[in-house]
C-alpha positions in Angstrom: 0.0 0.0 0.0 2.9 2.4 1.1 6.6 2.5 1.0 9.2 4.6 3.2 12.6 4.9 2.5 13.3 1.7 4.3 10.0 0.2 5.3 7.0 -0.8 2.8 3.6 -1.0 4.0 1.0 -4.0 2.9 -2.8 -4.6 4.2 -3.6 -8.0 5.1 -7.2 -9.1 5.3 -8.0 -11.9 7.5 -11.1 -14.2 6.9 -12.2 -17.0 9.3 -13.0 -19.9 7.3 -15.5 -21.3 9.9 -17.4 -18.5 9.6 -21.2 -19.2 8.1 -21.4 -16.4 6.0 -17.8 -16.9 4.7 -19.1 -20.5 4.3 -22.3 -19.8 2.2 -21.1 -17.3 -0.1 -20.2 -19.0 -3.4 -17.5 -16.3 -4.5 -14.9 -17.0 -1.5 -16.0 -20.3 0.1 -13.2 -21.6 -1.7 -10.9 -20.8 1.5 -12.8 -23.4 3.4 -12.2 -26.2 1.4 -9.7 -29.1 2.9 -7.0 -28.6 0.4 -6.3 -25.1 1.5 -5.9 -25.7 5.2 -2.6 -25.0 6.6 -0.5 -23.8 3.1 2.0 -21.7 5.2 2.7 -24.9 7.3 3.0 -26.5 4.0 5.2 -23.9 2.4 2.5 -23.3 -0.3 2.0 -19.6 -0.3 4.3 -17.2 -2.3 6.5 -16.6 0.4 7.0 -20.3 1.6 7.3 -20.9 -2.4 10.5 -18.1 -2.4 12.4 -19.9 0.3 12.0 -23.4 -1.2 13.6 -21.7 -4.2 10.8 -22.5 -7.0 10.4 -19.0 -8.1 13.2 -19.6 -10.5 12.7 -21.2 -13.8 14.5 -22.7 -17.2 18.1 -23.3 -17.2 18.3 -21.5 -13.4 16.3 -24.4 -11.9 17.9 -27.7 -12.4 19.2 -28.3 -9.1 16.0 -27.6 -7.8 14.1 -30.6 -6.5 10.5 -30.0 -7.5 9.4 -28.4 -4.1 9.8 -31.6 -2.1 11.1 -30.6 1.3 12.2 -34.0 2.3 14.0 -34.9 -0.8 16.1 -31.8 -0.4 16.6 -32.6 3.4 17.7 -36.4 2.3 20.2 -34.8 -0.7 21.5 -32.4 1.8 22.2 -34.5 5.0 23.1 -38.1 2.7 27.0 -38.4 2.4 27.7 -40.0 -1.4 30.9 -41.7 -2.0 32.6 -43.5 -4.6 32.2 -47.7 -4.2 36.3 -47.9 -5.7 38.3 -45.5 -3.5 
């Protein structure tokens, strides 16, 4: 909404899912639905998707895995060596 020389300003609008009216109306009862419970816990929303790295694409992203946290955890922590040494 604003910016400062070294602070920006943004709204947020919280909405209580459980809510009956947020649950009846048919233009944003789409936040109640199952598959959208807990997506920062998940790493799903933009900022959770910047920190996994998947905002990069084409030739940048090939060492990305594709957004699974526990397949870069194993690639990270998993010591590889050579079987002839």
């Amino acid at each position: 909404i604003n910016e400062d020389a070294c602070k920006k300003y943004y709204e947020v609008i919280l909405v209580d899912p459980s809510h009956k009216v947020i649950r009846n109306d048919p233009r944003i009862n789409w936040i109640a639905n199952p598959v959208h419970k807990h997506r920062e816990l998940r790493g799903l929303t933009s900022s959770g998707r910047k920190g996994r790295g998947l905002r990069k694409s084409g030739h940048r992203a090939n060492g990305i895995k594709g957004g699974s946290y526990r397949a870069a955890w194993l690639r990270r922590n998993t010591m590889r060596l050579k079987r002839y040494r």
